[in-house]
PDBQT receptor file of N, H, CA, C and O in Angstrom, charges set to zero:
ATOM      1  N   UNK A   1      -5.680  -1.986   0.380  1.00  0.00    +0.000 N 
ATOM      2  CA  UNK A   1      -5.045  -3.268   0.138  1.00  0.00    +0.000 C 
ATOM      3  C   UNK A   1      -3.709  -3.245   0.873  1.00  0.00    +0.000 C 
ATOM      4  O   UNK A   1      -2.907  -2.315   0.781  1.00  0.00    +0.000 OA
ATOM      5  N   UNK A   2      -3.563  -4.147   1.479  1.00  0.00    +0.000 N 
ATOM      6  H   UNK A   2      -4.215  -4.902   1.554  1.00  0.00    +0.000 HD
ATOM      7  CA  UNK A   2      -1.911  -4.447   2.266  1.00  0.00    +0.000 C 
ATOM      8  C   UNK A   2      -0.732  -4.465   1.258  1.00  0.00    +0.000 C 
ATOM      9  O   UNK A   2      -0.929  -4.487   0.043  1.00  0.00    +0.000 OA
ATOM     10  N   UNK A   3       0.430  -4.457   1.786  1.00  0.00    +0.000 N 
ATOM     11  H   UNK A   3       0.589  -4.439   2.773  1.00  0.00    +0.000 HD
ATOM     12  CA  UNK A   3       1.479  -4.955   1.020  1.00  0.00    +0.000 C 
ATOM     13  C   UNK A   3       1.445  -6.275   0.716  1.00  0.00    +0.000 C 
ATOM     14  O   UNK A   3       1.771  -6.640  -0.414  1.00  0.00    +0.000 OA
ATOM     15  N   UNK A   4       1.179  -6.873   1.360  1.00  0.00    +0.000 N 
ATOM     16  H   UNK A   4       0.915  -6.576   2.277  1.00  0.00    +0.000 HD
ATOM     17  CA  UNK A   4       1.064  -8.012   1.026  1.00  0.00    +0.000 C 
ATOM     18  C   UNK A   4       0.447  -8.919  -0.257  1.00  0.00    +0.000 C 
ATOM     19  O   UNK A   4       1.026  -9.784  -0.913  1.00  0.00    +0.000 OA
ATOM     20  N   UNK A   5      -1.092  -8.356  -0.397  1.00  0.00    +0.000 N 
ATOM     21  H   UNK A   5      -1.563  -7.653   0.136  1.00  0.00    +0.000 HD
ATOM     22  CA  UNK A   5      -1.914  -8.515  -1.015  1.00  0.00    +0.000 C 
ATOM     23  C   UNK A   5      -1.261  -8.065  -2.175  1.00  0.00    +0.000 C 
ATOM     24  O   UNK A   5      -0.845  -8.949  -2.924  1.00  0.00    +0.000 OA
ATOM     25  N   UNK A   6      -1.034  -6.650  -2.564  1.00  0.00    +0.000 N 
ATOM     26  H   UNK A   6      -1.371  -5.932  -1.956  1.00  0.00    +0.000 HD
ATOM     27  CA  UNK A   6      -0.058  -5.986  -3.397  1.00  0.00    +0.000 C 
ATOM     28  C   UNK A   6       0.710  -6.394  -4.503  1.00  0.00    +0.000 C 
ATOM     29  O   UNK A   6       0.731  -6.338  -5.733  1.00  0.00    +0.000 OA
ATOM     30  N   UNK A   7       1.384  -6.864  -3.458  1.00  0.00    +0.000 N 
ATOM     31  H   UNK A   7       1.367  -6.909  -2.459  1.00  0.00    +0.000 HD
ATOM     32  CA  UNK A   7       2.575  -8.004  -4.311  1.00  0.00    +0.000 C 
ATOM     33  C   UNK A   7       2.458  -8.611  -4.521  1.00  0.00    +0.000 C 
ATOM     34  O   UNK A   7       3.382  -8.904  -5.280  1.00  0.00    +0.000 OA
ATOM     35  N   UNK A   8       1.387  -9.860  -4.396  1.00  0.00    +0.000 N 
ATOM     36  H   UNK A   8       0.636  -9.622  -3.779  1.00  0.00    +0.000 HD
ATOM     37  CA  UNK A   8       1.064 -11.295  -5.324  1.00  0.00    +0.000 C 
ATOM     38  C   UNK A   8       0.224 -10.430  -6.340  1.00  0.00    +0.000 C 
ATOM     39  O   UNK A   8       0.673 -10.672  -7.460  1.00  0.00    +0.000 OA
ATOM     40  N   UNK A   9      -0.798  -9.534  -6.411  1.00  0.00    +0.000 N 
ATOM     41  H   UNK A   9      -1.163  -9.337  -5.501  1.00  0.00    +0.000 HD
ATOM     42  CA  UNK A   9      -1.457  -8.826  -7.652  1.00  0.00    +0.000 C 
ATOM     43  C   UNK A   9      -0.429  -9.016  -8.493  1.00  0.00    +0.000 C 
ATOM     44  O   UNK A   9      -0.325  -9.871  -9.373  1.00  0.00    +0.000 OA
ATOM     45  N   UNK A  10       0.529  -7.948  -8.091  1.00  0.00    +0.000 N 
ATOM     46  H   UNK A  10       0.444  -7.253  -7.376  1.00  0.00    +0.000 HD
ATOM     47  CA  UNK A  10       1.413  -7.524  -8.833  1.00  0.00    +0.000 C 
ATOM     48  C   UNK A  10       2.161  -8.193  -9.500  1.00  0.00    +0.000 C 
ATOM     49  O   UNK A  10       2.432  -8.047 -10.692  1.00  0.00    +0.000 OA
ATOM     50  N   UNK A  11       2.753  -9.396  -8.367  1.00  0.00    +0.000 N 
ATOM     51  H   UNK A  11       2.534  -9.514  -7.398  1.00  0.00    +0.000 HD
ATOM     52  CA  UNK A  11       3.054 -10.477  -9.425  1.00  0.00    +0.000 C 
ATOM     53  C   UNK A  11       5.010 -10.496  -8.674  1.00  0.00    +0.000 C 
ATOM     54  O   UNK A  11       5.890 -11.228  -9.127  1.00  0.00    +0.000 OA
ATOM     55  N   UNK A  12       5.183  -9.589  -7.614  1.00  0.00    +0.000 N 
ATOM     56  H   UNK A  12       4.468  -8.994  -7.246  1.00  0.00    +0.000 HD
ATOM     57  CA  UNK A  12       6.264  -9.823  -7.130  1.00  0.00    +0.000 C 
ATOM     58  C   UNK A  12       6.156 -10.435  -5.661  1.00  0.00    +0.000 C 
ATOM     59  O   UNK A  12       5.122 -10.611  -5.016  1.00  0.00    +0.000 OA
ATOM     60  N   UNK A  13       7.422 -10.707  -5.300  1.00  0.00    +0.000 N 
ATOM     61  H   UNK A  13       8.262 -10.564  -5.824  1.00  0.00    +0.000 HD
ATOM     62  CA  UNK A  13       7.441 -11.455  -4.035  1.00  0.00    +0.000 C 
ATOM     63  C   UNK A  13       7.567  -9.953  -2.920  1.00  0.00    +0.000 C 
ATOM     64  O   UNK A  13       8.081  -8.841  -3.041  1.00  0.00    +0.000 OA
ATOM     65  N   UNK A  14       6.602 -10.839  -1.577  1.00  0.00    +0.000 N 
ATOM     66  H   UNK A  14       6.184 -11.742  -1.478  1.00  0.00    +0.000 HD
ATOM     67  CA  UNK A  14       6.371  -9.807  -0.393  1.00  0.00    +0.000 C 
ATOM     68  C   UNK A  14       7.949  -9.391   0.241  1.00  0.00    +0.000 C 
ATOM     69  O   UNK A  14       8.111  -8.413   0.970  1.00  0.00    +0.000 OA
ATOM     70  N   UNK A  15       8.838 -10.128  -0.093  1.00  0.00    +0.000 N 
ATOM     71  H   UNK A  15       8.707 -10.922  -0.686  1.00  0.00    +0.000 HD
ATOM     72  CA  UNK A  15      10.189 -10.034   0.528  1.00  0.00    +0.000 C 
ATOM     73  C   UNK A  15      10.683  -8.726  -0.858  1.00  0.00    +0.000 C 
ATOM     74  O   UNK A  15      11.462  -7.902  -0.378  1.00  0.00    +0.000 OA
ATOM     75  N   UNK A  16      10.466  -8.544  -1.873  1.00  0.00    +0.000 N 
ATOM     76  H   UNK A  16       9.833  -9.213  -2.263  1.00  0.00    +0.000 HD
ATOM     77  CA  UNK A  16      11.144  -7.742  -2.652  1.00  0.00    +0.000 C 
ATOM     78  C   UNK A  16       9.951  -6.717  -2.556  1.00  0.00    +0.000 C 
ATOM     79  O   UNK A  16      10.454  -5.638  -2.868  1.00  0.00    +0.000 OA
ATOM     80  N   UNK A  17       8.705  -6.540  -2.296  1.00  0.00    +0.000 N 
ATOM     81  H   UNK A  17       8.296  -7.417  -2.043  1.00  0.00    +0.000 HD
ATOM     82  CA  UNK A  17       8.053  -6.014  -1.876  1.00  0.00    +0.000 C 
ATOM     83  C   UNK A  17       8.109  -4.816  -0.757  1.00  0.00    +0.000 C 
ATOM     84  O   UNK A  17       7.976  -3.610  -0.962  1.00  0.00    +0.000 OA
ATOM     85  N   UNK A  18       8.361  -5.543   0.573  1.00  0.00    +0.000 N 
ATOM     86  H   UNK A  18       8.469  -6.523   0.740  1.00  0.00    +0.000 HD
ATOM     87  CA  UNK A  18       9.049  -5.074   1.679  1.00  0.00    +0.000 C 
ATOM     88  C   UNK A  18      10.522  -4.308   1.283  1.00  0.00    +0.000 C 
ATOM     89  O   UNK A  18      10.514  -3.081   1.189  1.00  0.00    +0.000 OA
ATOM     90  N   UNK A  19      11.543  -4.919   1.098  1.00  0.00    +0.000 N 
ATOM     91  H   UNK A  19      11.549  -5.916   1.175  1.00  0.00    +0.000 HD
ATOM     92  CA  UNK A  19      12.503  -4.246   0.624  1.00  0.00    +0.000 C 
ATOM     93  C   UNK A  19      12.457  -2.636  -0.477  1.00  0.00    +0.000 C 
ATOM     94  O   UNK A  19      12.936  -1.513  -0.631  1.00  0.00    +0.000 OA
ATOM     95  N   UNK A  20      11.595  -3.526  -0.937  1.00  0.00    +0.000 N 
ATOM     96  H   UNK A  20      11.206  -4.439  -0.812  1.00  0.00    +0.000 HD
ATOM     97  CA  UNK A  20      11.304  -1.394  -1.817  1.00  0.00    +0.000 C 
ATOM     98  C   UNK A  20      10.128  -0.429  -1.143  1.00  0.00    +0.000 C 
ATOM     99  O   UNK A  20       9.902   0.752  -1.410  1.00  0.00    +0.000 OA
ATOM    100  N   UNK A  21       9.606  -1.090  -0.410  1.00  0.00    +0.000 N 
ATOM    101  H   UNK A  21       9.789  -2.049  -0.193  1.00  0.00    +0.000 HD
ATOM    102  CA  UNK A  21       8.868   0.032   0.846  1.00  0.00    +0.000 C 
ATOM    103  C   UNK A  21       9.557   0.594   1.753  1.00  0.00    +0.000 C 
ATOM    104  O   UNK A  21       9.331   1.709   2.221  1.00  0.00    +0.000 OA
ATOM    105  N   UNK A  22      10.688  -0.353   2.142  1.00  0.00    +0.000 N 
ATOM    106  H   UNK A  22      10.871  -1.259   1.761  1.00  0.00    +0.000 HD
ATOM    107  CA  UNK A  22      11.892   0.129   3.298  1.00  0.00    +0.000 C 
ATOM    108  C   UNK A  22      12.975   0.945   2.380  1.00  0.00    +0.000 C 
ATOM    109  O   UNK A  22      13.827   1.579   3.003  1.00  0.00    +0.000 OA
ATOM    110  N   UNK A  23      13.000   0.968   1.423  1.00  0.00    +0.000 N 
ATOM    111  H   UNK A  23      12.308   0.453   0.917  1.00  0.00    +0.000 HD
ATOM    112  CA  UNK A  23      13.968   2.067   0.755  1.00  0.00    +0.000 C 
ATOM    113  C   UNK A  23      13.129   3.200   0.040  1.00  0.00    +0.000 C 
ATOM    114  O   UNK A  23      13.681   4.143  -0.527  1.00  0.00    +0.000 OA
ATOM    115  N   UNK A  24      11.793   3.049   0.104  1.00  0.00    +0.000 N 
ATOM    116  H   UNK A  24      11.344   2.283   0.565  1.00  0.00    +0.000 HD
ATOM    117  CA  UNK A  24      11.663   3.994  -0.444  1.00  0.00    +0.000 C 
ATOM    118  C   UNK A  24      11.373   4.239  -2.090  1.00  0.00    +0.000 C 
ATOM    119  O   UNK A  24      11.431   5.350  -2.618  1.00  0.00    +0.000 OA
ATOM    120  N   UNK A  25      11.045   2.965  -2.807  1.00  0.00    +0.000 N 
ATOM    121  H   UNK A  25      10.999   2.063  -2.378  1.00  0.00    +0.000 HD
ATOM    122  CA  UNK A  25      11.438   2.787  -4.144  1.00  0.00    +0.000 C 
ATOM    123  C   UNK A  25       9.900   2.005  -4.627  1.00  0.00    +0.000 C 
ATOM    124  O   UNK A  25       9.812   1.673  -5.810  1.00  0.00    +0.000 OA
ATOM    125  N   UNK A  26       8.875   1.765  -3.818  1.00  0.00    +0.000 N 
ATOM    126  H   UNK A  26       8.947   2.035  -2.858  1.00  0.00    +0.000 HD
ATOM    127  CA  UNK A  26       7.959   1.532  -4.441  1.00  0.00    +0.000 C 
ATOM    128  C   UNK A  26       7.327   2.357  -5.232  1.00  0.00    +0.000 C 
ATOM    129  O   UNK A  26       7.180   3.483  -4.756  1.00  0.00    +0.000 OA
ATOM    130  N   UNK A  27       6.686   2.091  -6.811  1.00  0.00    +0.000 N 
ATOM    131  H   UNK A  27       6.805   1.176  -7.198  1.00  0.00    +0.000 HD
ATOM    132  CA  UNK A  27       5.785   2.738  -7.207  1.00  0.00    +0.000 C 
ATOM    133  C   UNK A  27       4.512   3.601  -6.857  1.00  0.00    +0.000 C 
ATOM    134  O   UNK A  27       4.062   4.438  -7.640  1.00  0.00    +0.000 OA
ATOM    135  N   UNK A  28       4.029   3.363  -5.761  1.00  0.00    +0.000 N 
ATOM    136  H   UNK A  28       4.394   2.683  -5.125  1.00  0.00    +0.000 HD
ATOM    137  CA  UNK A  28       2.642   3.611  -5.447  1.00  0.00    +0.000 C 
ATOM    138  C   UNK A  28       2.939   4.022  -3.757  1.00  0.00    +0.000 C 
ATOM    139  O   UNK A  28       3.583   3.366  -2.938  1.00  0.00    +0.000 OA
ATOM    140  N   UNK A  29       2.218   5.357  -3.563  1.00  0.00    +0.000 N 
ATOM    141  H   UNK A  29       1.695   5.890  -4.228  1.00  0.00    +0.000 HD
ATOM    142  CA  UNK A  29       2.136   5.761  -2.125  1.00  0.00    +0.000 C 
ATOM    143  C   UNK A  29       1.382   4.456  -1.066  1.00  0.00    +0.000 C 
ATOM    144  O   UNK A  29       0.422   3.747  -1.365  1.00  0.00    +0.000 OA
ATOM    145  N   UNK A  30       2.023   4.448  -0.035  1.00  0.00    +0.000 N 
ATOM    146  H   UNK A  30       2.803   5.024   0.208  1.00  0.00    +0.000 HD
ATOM    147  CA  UNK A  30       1.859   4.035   1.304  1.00  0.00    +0.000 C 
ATOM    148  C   UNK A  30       1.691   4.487   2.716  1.00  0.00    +0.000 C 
ATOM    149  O   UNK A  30       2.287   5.504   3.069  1.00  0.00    +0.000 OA
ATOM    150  N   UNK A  31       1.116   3.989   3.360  1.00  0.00    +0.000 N 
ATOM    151  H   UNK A  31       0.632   3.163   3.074  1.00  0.00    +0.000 HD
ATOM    152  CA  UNK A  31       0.846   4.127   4.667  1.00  0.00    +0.000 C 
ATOM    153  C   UNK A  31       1.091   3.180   5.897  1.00  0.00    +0.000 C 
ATOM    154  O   UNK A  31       1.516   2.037   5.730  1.00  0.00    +0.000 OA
ATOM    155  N   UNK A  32       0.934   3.468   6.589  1.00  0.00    +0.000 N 
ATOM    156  H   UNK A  32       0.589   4.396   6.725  1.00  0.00    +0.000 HD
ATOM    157  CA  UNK A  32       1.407   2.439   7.822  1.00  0.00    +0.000 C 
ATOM    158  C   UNK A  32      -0.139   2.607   8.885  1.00  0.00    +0.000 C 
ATOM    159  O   UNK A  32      -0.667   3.668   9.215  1.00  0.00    +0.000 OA
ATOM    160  N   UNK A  33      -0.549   1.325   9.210  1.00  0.00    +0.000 N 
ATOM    161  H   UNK A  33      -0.120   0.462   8.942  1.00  0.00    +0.000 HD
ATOM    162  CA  UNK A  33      -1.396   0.975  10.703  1.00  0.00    +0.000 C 
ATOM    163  C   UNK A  33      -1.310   0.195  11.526  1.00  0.00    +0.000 C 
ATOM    164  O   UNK A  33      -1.874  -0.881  11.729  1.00  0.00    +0.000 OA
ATOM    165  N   UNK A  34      -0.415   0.868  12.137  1.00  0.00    +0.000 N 
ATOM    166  H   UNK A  34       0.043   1.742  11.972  1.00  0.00    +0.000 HD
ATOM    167  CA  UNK A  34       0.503  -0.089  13.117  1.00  0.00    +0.000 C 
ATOM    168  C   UNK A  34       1.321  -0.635  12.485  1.00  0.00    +0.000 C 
ATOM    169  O   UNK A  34       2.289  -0.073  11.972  1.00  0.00    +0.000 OA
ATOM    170  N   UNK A  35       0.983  -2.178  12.401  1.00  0.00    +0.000 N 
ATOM    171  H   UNK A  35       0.196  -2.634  12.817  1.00  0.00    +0.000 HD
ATOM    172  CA  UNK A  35       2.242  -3.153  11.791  1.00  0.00    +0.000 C 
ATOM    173  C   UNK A  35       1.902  -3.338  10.363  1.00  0.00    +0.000 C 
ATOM    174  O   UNK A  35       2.669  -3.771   9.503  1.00  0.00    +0.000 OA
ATOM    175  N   UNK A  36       0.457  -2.900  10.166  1.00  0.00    +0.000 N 
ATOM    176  H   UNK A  36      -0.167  -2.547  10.864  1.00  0.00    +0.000 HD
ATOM    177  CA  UNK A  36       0.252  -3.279   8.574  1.00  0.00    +0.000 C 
ATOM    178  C   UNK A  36       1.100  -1.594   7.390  1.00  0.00    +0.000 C 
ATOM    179  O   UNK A  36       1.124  -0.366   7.463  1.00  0.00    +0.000 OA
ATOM    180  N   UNK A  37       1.553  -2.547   6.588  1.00  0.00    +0.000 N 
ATOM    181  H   UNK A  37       1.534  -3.545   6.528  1.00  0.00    +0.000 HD
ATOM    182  CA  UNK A  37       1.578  -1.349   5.379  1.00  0.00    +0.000 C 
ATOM    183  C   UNK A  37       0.710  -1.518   4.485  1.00  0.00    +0.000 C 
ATOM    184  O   UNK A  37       0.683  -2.542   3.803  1.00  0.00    +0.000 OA
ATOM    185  N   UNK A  38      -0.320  -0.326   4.321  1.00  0.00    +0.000 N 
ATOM    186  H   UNK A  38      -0.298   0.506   4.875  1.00  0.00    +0.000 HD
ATOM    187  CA  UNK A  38      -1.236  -0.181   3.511  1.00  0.00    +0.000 C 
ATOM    188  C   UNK A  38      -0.860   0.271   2.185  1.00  0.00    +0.000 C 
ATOM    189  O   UNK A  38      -0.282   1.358   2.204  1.00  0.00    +0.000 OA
ATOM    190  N   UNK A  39      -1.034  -0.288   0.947  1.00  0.00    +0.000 N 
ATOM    191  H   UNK A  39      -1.504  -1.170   0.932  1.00  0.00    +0.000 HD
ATOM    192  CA  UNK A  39      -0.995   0.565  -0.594  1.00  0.00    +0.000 C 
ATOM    193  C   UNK A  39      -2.035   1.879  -1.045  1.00  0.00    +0.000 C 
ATOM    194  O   UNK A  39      -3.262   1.877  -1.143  1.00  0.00    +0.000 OA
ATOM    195  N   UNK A  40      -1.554   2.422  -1.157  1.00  0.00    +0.000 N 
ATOM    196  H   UNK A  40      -0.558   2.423  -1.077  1.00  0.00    +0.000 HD
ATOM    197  CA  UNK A  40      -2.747   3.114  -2.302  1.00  0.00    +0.000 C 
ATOM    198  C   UNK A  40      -3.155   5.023  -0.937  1.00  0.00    +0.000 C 
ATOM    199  O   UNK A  40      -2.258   5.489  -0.234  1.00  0.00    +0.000 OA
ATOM    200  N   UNK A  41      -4.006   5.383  -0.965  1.00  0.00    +0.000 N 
ATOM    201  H   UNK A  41      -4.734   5.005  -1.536  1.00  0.00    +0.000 HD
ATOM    202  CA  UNK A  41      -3.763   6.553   0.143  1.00  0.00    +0.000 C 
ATOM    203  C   UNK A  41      -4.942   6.331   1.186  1.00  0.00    +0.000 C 
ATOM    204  O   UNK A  41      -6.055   5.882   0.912  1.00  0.00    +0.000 OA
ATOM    205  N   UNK A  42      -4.659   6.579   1.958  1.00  0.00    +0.000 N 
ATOM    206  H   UNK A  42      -3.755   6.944   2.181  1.00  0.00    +0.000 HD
ATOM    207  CA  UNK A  42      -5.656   6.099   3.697  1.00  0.00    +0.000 C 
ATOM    208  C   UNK A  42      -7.063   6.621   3.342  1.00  0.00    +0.000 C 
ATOM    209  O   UNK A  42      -7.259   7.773   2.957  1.00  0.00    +0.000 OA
ATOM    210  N   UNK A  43      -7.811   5.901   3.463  1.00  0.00    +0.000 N 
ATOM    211  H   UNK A  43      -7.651   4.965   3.776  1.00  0.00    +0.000 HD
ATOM    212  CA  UNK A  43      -9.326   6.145   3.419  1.00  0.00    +0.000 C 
ATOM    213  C   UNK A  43      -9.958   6.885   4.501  1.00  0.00    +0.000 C 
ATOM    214  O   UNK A  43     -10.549   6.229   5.359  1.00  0.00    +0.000 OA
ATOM    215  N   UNK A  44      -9.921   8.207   4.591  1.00  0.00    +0.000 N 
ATOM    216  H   UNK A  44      -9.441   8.739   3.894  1.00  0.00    +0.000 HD
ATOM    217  CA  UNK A  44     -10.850   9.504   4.979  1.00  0.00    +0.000 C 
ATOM    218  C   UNK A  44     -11.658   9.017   5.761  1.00  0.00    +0.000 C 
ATOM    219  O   UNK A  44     -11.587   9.131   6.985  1.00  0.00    +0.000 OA
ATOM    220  N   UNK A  45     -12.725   8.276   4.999  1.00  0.00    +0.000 N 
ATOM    221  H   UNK A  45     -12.783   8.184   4.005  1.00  0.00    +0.000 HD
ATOM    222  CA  UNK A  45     -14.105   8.579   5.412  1.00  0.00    +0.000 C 
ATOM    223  C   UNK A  45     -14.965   9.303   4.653  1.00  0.00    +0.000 C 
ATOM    224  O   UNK A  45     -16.134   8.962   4.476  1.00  0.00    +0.000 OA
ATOM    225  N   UNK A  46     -14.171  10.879   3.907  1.00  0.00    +0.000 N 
ATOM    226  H   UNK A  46     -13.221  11.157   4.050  1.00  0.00    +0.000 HD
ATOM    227  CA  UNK A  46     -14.794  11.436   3.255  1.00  0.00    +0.000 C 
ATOM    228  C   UNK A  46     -15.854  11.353   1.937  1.00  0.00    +0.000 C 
ATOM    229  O   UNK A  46     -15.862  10.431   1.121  1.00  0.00    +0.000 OA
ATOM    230  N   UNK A  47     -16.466  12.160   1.926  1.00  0.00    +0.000 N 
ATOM    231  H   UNK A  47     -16.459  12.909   2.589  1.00  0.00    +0.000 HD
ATOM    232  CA  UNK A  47     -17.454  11.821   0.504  1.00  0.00    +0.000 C 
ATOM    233  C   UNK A  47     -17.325  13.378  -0.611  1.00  0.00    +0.000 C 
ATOM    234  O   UNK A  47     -17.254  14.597  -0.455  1.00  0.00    +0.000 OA
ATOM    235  N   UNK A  48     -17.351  12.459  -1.660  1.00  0.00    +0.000 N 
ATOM    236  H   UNK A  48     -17.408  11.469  -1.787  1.00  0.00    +0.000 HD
ATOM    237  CA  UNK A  48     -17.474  13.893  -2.847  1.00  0.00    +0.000 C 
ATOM    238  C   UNK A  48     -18.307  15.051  -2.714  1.00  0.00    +0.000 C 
ATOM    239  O   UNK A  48     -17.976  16.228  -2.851  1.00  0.00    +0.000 OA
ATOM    240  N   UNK A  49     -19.815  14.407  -2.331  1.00  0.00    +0.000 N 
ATOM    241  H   UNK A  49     -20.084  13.450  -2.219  1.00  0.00    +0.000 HD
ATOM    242  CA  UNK A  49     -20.582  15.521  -2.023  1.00  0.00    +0.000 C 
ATOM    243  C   UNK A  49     -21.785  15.584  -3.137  1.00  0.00    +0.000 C 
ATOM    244  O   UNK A  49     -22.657  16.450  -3.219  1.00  0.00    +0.000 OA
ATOM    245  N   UNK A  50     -21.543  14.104  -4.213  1.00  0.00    +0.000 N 
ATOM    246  H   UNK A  50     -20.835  13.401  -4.147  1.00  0.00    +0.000 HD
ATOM    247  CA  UNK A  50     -21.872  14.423  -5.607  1.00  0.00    +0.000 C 
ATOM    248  C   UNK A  50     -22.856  13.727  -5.113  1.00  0.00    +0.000 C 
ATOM    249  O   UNK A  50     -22.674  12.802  -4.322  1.00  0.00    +0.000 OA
ATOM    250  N   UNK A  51     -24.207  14.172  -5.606  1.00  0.00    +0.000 N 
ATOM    251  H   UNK A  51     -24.355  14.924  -6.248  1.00  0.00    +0.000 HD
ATOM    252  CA  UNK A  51     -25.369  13.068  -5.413  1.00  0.00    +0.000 C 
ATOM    253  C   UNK A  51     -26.421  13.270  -4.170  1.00  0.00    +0.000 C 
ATOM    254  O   UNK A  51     -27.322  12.452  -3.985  1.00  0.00    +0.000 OA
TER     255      UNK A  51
């Protein structure tokens, strides 16, 4: 999920959003692709193995 997306879930604005990704103060790990900031941790590819 983007930052973007993120922050209307969440229920805050993408501008106070942005601002606590650029300091460092968001709750939840991030990533960057390219210009997007991604929430949550970068998707692998990988599989459990279960099944």
């Amino acid at each position: 999920m983007n930052l973007k997306e993120w922050a209307a879930v969440t229920g805050i604005s993408y501008a106070t959003a942005r601002r606590r990704y650029e300091s460092g103060t968001l709750p939840v790990p991030t990533y960057r692709i390219g210009r997007l900031i991604m929430v949550g941790g970068p998707v692998t590819g990988e599989t459990s193995g279960v099944g």
